[in-house]
N, C-alpha and C positions, 0 to 999 in steps of 0.2 A: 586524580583526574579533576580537570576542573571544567563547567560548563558554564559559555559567559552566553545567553541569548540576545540575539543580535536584533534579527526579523521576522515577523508573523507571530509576532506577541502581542496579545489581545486584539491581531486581527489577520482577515485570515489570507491574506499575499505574503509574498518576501521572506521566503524560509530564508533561515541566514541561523546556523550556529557555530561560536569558535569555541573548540575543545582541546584542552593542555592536557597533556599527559605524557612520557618519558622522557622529557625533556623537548617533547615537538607540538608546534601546534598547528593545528588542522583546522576546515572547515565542514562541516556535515552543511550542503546545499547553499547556493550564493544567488537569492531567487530577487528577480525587479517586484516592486508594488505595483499594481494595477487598482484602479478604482481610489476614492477616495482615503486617504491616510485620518488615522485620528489622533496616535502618537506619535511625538518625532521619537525617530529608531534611534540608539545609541550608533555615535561613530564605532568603525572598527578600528580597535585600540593599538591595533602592530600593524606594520607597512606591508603591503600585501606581498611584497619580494621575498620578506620573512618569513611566510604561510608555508609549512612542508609539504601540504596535499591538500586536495580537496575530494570529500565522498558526494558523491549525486545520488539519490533518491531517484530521480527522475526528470523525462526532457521536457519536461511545463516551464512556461518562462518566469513563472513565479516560484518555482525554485532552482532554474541554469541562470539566468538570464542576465546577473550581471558576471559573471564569470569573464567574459570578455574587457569589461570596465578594470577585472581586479589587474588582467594581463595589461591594459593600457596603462595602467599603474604600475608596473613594474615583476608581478604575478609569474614563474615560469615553471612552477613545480610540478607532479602529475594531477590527474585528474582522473579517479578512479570512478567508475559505472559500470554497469549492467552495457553488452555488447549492445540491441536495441534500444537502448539508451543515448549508445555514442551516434548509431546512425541515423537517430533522430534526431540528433541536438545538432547534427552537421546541415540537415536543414532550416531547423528553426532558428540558433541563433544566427548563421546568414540572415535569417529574413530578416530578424531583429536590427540585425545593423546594418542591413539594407534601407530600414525603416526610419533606424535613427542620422541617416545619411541623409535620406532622402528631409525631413524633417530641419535638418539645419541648413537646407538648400532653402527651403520655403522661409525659415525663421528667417534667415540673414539677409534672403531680399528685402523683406519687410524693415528689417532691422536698421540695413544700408539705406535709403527711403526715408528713414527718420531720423537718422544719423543717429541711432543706438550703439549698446555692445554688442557685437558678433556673438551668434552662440558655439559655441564647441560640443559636437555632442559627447555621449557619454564612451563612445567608444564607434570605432569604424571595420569595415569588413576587413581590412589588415586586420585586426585585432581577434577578431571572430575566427579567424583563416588560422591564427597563430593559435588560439584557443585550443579549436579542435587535434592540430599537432599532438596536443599534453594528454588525450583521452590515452587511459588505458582497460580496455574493454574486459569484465568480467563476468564468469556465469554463476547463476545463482547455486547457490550452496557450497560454493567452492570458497575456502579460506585463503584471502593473501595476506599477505603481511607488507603494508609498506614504509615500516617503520621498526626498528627492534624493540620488542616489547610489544606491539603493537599488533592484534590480529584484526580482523575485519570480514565477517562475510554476507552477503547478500541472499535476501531470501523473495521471493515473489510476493509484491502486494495487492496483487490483482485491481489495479490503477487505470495502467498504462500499458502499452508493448511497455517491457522490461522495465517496468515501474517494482521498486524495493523499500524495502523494511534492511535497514541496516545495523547488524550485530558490531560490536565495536568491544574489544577485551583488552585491559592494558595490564600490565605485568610490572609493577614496581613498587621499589619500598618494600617487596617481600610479601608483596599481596597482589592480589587479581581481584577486578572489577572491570563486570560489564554492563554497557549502557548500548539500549535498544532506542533506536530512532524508528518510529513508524514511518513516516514518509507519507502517504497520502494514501488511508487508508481504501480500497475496494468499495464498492457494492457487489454484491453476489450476483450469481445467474447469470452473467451479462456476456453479449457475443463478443467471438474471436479469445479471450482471456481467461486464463481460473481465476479462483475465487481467493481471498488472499489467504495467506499461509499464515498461523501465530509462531512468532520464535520459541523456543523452547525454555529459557528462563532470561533473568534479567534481575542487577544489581538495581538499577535505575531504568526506568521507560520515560522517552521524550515520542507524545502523540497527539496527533492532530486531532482537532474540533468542528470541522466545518458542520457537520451534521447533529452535533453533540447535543443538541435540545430537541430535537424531533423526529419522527420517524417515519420512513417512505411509504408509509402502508401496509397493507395486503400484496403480497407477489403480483404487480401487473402484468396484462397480458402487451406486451410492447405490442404486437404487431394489429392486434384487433384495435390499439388505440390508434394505430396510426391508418390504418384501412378506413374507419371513422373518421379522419379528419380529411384523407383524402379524398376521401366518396365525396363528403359534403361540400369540399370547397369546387374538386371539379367537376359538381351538380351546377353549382353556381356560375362557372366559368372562369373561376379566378385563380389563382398560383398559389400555392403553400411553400411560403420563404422559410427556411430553418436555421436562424443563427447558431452557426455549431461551430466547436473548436476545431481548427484544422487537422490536431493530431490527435486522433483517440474517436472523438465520438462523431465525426465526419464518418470516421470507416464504421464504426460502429453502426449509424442511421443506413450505408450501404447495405450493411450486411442483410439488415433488415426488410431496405427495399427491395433485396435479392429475392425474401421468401415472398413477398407480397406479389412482386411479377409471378415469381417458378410456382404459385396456385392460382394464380388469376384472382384475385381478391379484389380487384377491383369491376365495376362493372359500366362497358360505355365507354370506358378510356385507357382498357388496358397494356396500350401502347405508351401511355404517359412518357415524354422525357422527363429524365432527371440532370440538370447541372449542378457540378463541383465547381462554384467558382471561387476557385482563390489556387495561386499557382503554388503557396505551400503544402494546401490539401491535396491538391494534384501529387506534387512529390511524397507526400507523408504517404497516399496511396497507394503509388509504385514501391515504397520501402514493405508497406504493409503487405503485399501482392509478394514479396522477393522472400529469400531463404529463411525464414521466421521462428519456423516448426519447434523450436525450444521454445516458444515465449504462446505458443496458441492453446487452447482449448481441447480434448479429444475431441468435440465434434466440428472445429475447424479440419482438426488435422483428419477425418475419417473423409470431409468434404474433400481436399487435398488429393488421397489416396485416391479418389475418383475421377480425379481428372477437373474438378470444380471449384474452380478460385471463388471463394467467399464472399468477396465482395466487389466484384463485378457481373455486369448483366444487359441483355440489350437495351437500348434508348439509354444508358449510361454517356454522356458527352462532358468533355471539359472544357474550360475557357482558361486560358492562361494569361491571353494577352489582353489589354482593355478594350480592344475594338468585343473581343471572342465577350466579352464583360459584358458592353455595351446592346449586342445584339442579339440577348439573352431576352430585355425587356421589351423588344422589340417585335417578338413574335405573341400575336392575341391568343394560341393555343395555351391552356391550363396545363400546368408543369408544377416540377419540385426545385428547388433553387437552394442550395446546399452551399452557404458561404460563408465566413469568417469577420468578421470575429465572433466568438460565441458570447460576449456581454452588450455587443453593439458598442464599441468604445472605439472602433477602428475598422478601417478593410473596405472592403465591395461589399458588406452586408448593408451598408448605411445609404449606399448608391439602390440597392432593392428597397429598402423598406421606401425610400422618398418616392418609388414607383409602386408602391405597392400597400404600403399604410391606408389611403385614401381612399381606396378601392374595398370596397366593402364585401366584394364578392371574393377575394382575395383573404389569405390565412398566414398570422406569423405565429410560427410554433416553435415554442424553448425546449431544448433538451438538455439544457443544463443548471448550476449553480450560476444567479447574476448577484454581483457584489452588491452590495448597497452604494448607491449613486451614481450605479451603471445605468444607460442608456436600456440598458433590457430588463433593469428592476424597475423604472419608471412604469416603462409597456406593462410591466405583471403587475405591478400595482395601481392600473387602471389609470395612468392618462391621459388626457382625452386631445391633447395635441402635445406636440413634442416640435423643434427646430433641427433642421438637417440643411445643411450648408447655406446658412443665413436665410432658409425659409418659412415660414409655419405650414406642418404639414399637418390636417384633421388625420387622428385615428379610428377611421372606417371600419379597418379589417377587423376580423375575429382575431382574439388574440388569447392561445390555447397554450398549454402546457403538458407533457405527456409527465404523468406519474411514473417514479419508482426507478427510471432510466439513468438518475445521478451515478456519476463517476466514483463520489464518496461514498462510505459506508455509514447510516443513519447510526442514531445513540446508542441503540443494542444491539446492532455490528459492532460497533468497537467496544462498545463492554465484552461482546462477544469471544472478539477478537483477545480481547486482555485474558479473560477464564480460560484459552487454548493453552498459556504460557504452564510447562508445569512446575514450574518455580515462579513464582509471582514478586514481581519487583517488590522494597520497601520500600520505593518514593515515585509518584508519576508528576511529571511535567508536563502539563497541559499546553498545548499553543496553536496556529491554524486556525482559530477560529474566532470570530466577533465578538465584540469587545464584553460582551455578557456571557455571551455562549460558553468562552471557557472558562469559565468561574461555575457554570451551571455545568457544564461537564465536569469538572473535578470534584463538584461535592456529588454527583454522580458516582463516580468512581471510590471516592468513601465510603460511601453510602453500600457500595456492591460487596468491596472486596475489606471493607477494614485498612485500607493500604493511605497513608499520608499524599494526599494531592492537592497543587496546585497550581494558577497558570503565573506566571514569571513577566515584569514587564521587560523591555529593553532595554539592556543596561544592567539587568541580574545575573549576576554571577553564583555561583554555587560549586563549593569542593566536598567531594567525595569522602576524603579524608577525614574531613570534619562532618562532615553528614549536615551542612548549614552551609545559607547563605553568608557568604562577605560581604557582597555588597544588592542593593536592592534597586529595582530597574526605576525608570522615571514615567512615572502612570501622569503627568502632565498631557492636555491636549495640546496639540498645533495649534500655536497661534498664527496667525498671517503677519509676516514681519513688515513694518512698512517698506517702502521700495528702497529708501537708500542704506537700511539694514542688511538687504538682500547681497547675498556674494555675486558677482557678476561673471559675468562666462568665461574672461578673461584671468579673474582671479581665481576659478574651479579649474582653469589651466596651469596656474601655477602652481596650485597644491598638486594638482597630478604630478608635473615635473618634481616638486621635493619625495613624493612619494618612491617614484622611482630614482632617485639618488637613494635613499633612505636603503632600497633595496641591492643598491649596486656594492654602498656601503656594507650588506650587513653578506655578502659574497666576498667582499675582500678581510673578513676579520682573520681571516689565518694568512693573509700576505705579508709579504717582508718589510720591514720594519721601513726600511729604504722608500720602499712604492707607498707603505699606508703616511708615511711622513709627507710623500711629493703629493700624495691624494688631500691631505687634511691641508697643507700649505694653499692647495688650487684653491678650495671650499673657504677656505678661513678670507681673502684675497676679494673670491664670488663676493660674499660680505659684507668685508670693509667695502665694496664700491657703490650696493645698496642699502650698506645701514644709513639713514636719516635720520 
């Protein structure tokens, strides 16, 4: 078996692994970069037509997200997940390529106007649409096989709805080796989800780092923190904004104002509305609300038996459309305002803060991981003015953070997590995490278990066989190319197009000699008429 890492090496967006073994290669998660990049990623070295499957971890668009760009490339194989998985990813990546539609509407006026390239984006809702087709919906613990030689099974990572840790056993050469992906590891305690599960052993462990250098504390008490920020902002009269991810910890912050209404915990205002504004958290929502019950919690599922959706409650109101957006900011009553994106890098969160930053009586409060050079590590890092859509807006507000509520599992969760295994890997791969962090979590992981660890840049490859790297990834930073170095949109259309021949190609290699002769005659022809 051989493992080349692709993306989320030495930083912690863009899972991306492709993994050879019985003669097929796969990918373990096909995730977009968000936030600044520090490395450039290795290209992916086989035509994505070639790929025999792809395994999902989970429906974060930083590890689905470009799945749809691989099908616009020519991509047509399955796409195995967790069932909660598939029915997430059916609305997230729509919005993604909603977004990136939307996005080359905007580029290309501008573009047209200065008589530029047109851009292309990376993929369009055709392509997302065609995506979702290839899911093949799996439950956790249950072994498939979509490969001979090849087994594969999914185990709860307590993440996501249907977020996994994925086993992966290959059978060749007269030997068996398996390699565990963690996928995104859990924080404990946390509502609606258990708590994640360790696999049982592992030849090779490939684990994320987000958290890997520090740790969440003492157990907080989520709901006292948040009854505290509420009391005091609407003592003030002002609104508590919550840039929150649409999928996960949107429902998550619900579930929580559920208990805060059903005791009365607040005092003076305990009719508060709360808005969900963003129409993917809306639907992420109703998915969360809908047939679930394998992927919850017993104490969701005990709520359930009672007749008590989890995360719904009265003064619960959504906004879907922009006016429903719009006239959110509009009313002077102190509210909660629950919208997307959860780094502030995009969305209707950005339209709140420009109404709400300035306002001093007013509260933005993170309940997540913000990347570095996100819009919402700026605010946590103190400061004191920030620009939103060619403005300069003062930062008034209080700007709070709730403890302990991260989606990840801090450095002795996943050590933790690693000692559950009762067979302890010989070698861990480090990645997910910034660009120090995983070097400081793998001599972590030395340091605990005795076990060989390291993080891998892009562009490392490693076979099993040989228990060694072949080749060694490229730890160079991004440099900023000048402009006419730059590929232009036109010419990232072209390669897409040879990508897809490349793939239609590598479909007809058992065709009759007759067709693959008339196929290479057309090609050879294409060619001669552009070779200069």
């Amino acid at each position: 078996m051989k493992l080349e890492f692709i993306g989320a090496a030495h930083e912690v967006t863009g899972s991306c692994t492709l993994v050879s073994a019985c003669g097929k290669r796969f990918l373990v998660d096909c995730g977009m970069e968000q936030g600044k990049d520090l490395f450039e990623n290795a290209e992916l070295p086989v035509a994505p037509g070639s790929i025999d499957f792809i395994l999902l971890t989970h429906a974060h668009i930083d590890h689905s997200g470009k799945i749809p760009e691989l099908v616009a490339r020519g991509y047509s194989a399955p796409v195995y997940a967790t069932g909660a998985t598939h029915e997430l990813c059916k609305i997230m990546l729509m919005d993604s390529a909603h977004i990136a539609e939307q996005e080359a509407v905007w580029r290309n006026r501008k573009a047209k106007r200065s008589g530029k390239e047109l851009y292309v984006p990376p993929y369009t809702v055709q392509d997302a649409q065609k995506a979702l087709t290839l899911f093949r919906p799996c439950s956790y613990e249950k072994t498939v096989s979509p490969a001979n030689g090849i087994s594969v099974r999914f185990i709860d990572a307590g993440h996501l709805l249907g977020s996994a840790s994925i086993e992966i056993t290959a059978e060749e050469n007269g030997g068996k080796t398996t390699v565990v992906f963690s996928g995104d590891v859990g924080n404990i305690d946390r509502p609606l989800i258990n708590d994640p599960v360790s696999p049982k052993k592992a030849d090779y462990l490939v684990i994320e780092s987000t958290y890997g250098d520090r740790l969440h504390g003492e157990r907080s008490d989520y709901v006292s923190q948040l009854v505290h920020v509420l009391q005091e902002t609407f003592d003030r009269g002002g609104n508590v904004v919550i840039p929150a991810f649409a999928v996960g910890r949107t429902q998550e912050l619900l579930y929580l104002l559920r208990v805060v209404k059903e005791r009365g915990l607040i005092h003076g205002h305990g009719d508060f509305p709360v808005y969900v504004d963003s129409p993917l958290a809306v639907s992420a929502t109703e998915i969360y609300s809908g047939e679930m019950e394998e992927y919850y919690d017993p104490e969701a599922i005990e709520l359930l038996s009672k007749g008590i959706n989890p995360i719904k409650f009265p003064g619960l109101r959504v906004a879907v459309t922009s006016e429903e957006s719009i006239r959110i900011n509009q009313d002077p009553d102190p509210k909660v305002i629950l919208s997307a994106s959860g780094m502030c890098e995009a969305g209707r969160i950005r339209h709140h803060l420009k109404h709400n930053l300035w306002r001093k009586e007013s509260t933005v409060l993170f309940v997540g991981y913000q990347t570095e050079g996100t819009l919402g590590r700026l605010l946590i890092d103190g400061a004191k003015d920030i620009k939103l859509f060619g403005e300069e807006i003062k930062v008034n507000a209080a700007i709070e953070q709730m403890d302990g509520i991260s989606g990840h599992a801090d450095r002795d969760m996943l050590l933790s997590w690693i000692g559950g295994f009762e067979t302890k890997p010989k070698r861990v791969f480090v990645n997910h995490g910034s660009d120090t962090v995983c070097d400081i979590f793998a001599n972590a992981v030395e340091e605990r278990f005795s076990i060989p660890a390291m993080a891998p840049y892009s562009g490392a490859v490693f076979d099993t066989a040989l228990d060694s790297f072949t080749q060694e990834g490229n730890r160079r930073p991004i440099e900023k190319k000048p402009a006419k170095e730059r590929e232009s949109a036109m010419y990232q259309k072209l390669t897409a197009a040879i990508g897809k021949l490349a793939a239609i190609a590598e479909r007809w290699k058992n065709g009759s000699n007759k067709d693959l002769s008339k196929f290479a005659d057309q090609i050879l022809a294409l060619c001669k008429k552009w070779d200069r």
